[in-house]
C-alpha positions as CSV (number, residue, x, y, z in Angstrom):
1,X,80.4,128.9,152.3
2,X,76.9,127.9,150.5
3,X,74.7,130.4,148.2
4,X,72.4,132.1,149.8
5,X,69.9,132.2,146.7
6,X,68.8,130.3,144.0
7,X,71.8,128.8,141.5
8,X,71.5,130.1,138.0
9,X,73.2,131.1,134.9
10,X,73.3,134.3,134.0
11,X,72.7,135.8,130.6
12,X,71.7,133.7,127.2
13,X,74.9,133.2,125.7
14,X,77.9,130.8,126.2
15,X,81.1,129.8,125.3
16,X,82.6,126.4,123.7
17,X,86.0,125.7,123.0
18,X,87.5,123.2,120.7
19,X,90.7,121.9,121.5
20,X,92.0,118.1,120.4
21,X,88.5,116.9,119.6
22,X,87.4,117.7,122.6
23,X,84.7,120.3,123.5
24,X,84.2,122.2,126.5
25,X,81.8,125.0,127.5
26,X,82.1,127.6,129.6
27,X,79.1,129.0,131.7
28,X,78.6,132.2,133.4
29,X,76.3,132.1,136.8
30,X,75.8,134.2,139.6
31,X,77.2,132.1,142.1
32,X,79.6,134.6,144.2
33,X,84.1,133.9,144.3
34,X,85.5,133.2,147.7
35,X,88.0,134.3,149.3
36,X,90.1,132.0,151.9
37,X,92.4,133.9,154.2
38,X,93.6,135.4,157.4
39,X,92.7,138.8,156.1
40,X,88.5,139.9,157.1
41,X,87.7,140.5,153.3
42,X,84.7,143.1,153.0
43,X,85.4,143.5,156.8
44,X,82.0,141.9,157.4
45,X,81.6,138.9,155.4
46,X,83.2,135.6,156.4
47,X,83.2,132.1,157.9
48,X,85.5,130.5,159.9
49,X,86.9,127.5,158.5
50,X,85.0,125.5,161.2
51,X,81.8,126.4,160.1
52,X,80.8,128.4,163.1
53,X,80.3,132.4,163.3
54,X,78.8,132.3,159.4
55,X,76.9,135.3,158.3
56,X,77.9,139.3,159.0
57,X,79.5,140.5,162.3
58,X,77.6,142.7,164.8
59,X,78.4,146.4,165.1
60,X,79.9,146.1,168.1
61,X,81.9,142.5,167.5
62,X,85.3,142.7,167.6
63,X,88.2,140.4,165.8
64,X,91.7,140.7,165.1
65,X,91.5,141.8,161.5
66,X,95.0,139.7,161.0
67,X,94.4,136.3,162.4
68,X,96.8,134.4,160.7
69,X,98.9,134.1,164.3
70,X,96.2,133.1,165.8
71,X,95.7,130.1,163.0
72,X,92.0,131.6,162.5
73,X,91.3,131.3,158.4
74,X,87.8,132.5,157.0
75,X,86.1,132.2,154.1
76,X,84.8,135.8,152.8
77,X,82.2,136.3,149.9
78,X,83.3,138.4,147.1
79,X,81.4,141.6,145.9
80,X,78.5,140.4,147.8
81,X,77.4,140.0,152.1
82,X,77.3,137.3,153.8
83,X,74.3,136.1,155.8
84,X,74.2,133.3,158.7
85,X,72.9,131.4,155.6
86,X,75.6,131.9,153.7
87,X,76.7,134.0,150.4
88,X,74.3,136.2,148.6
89,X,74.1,135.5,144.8
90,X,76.1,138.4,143.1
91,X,74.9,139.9,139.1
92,X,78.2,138.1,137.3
93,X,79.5,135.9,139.1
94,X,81.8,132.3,138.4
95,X,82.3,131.0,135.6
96,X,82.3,126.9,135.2
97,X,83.6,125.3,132.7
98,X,81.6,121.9,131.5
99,X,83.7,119.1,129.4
100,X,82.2,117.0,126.2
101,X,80.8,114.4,128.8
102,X,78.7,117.0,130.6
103,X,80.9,116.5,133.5
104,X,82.1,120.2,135.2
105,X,85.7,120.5,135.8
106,X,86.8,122.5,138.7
107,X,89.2,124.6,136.7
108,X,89.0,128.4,135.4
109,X,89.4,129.9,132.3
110,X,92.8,130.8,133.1
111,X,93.8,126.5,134.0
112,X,91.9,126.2,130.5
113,X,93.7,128.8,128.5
114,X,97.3,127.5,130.3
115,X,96.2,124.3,129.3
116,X,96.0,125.0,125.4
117,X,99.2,127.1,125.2
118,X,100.7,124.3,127.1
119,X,99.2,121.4,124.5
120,X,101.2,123.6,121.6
121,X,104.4,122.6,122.5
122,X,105.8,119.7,120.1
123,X,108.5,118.0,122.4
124,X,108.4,117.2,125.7
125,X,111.8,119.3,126.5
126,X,109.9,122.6,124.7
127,X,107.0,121.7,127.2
128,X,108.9,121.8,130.5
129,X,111.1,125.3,129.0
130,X,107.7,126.7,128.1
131,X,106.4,125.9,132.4
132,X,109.3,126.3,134.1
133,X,108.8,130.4,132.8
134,X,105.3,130.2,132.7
135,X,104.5,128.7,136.3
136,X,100.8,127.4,137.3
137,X,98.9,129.9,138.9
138,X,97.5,128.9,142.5
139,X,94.2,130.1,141.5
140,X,93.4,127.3,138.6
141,X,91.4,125.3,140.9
142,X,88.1,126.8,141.7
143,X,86.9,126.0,145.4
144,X,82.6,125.9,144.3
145,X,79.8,127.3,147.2
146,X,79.7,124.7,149.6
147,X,76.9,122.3,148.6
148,X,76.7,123.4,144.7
149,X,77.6,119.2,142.9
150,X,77.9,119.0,139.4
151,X,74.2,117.7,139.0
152,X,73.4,121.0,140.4
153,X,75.2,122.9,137.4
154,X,74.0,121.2,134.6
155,X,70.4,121.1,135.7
156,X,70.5,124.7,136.0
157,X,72.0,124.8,132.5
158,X,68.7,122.6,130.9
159,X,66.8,125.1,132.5
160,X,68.3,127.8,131.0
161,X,69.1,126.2,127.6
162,X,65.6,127.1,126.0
163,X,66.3,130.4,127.0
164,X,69.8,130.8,125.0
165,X,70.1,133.1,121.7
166,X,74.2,133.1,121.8
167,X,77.4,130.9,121.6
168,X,80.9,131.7,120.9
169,X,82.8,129.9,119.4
170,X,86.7,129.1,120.3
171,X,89.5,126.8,118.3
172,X,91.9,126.9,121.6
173,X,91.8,130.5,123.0
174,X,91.3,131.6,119.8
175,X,87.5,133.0,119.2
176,X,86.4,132.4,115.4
177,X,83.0,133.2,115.3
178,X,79.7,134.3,117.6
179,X,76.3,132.9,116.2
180,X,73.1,133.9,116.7
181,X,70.0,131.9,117.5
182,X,65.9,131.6,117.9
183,X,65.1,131.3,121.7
184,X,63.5,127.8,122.0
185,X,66.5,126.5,119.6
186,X,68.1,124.9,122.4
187,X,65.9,121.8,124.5
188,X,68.3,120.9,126.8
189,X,72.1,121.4,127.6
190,X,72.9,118.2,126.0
191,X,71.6,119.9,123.0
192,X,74.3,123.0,123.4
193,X,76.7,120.8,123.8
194,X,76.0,118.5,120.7
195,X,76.0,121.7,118.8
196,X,79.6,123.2,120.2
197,X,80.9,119.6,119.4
198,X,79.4,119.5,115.4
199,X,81.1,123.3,114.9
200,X,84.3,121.4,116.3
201,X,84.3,118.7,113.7
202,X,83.4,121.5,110.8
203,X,86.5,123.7,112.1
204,X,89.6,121.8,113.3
205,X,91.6,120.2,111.1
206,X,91.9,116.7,111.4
């Protein structure tokens, strides 16, 4: 389903992690999760995966609240309504995570965090013993509001850039410091993004 609202991120702080010489930032916005299933999440907010019968169901509509028989899947909003329009923007809502190139991966933190416990084995045979008991999670690959691209992301993320007083900062899932700074400190995203990858070459070891 697509946001009902304006795309934004939310707050004035973010999060970089520095893993293999390679930064990445993580972004918290108030575009709503999704559910996809058989089951009527929040009873009244779906979309069948057709695309028809969007928005909030009548008082006195009727569906099978178990539809899976029926092959009938929706698409629910999460901790928000649904409108014919589509999902309502929600307070704290996904996270995205952007890479060094300013390119947004579709993962979560949890793909993220899997992925630097995974990157700590040494051998190849202490990689696949380390998987095979730690299996990957079906939810690593976020599904975005329909109609939300990359371009979309990052553009909000200039516009909120001047606006940031705040990053964390991560060696692997490992937080080693927060820092502080003077709205107006930031230009552009590019800029948060040059300064997450300078803290990276000051604080990994070669």
């Amino acid at each position: 389903m697509p946001m009902d609202g304006d795309f934004a991120l939310v707050g004035d702080k973010v999060e970089c992690f520095i893993a293999k010489g390679n930064a990445y930032i993580m972004l918290q916005t108030n575009a709503p999760e999704q559910f996809y299933d058989s089951l009527l999440w929040n009873s009244k907010s779906r979309c069948r995966d057709n695309g028809k019968n969007c928005g909030n169901l009548g008082k006195d509509v009727e569906v099978p609240f178990y539809t899976e028989q029926a092959g009938i899947w929706y698409h629910s909003c999460k901790d928000t309504e649904a409108t014919p329009n589509g999902c309502k923007p929600v307070e704290k809502g996904m996270e995205f995570l952007v890479n060094g190139k300013l390119k947004v991966e579709r993962f979560s933190r949890e793909a993220l965090f899997y992925y630097f416990e995974a990157n700590k084995r040494k051998s190849m045979d202490s990689l696949m013993t380390w998987v095979l008991k730690n299996p990957k999670s079906e939810e690593f690959y976020q599904t975005f509001p329909n109609e939300l691209e990359s371009e979309d992301i990052i553009k909000a993320g200039n516009i909120a850039a001047p606006n940031l007083t705040g990053i964390d900062f991560y060696l692997w899932s490992e937080k080693i410091e927060s820092r502080n700074y003077k709205r107006g400190k930031f230009s552009s995203f590019a800029d948060v993004m040059k300064t997450c990858k300078d803290w990276g070459k000051m604080h990994e070891a070669p």
